[in-house]
C-alpha positions in Angstrom: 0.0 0.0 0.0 1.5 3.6 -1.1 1.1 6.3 1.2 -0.9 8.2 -1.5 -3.2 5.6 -1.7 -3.4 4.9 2.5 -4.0 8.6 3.0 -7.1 8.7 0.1 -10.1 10.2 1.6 -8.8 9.9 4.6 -7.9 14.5 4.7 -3.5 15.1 5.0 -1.2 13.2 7.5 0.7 15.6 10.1 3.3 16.9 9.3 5.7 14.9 10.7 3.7 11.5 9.9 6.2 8.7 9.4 9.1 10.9 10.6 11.4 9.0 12.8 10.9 9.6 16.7 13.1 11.3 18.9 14.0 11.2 22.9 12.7 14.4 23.6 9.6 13.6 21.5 9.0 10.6 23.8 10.3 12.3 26.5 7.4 15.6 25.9 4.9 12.1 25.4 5.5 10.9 29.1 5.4 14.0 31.0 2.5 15.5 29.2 0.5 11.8 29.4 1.7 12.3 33.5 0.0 15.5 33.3 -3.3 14.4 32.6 -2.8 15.2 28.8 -5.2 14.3 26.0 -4.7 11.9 23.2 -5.6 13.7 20.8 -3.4 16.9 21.7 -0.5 14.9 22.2 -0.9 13.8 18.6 -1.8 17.6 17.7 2.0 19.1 19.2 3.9 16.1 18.0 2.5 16.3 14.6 1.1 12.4 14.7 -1.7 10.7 14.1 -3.7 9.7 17.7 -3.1 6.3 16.5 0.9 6.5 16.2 0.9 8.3 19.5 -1.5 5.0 21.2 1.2 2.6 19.0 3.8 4.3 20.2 2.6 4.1 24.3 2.3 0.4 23.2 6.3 0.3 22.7 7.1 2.3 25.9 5.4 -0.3 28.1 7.8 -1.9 30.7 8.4 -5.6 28.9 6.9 -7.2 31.6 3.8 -5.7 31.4 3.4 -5.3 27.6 1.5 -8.8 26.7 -1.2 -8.0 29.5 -1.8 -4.5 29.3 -1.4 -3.3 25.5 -4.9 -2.1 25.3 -4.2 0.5 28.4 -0.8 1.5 27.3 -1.6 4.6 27.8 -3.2 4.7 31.1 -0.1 2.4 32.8 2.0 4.9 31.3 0.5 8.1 33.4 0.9 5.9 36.2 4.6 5.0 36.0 7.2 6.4 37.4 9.6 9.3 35.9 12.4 6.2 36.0 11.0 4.5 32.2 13.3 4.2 29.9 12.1 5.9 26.7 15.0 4.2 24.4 12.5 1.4 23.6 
């Protein structure tokens, strides 16, 4: 599947849609989900979809709780501590 023909009907992708991730990128995503932040403006500042933002929660999961918990990725997230790694 292109990207011209994923993004059909479908209005533009961010800006930065595909664009490779960077620490202070996930490092903004943790402290803002900590803060009570929304989805979907957490995918508005860092130019993502709300999906790649949810996908990317997904990755950030300590391993030992990412086969349980994947659907609440975000949630466990704005409960961990300030200690997870975000080089996942």
């Amino acid at each position: 599947m292109t990207t011209e023909s994923r993004d059909e009907g479908a209005g533009s992708a961010p800006g930065r849609a595909g664009a490779a991730r960077s620490e202070e990128d996930t490092a903004m995503l943790l402290d803002r989900l900590r803060r009570g932040a929304r989805l979907e403006a957490l995918a508005e500042s860092l130019e993502r979809t709300p999906g790649a933002v949810q996908a990317r929660c997904k990755v950030l999961l300590p391993p030992q709780l990412r086969a349980a918990l994947r659907a609440d990725a975000e949630a466990v997230l704005r409960r961990q501590p300030r200690s997870v790694s975000t080089s996942y």
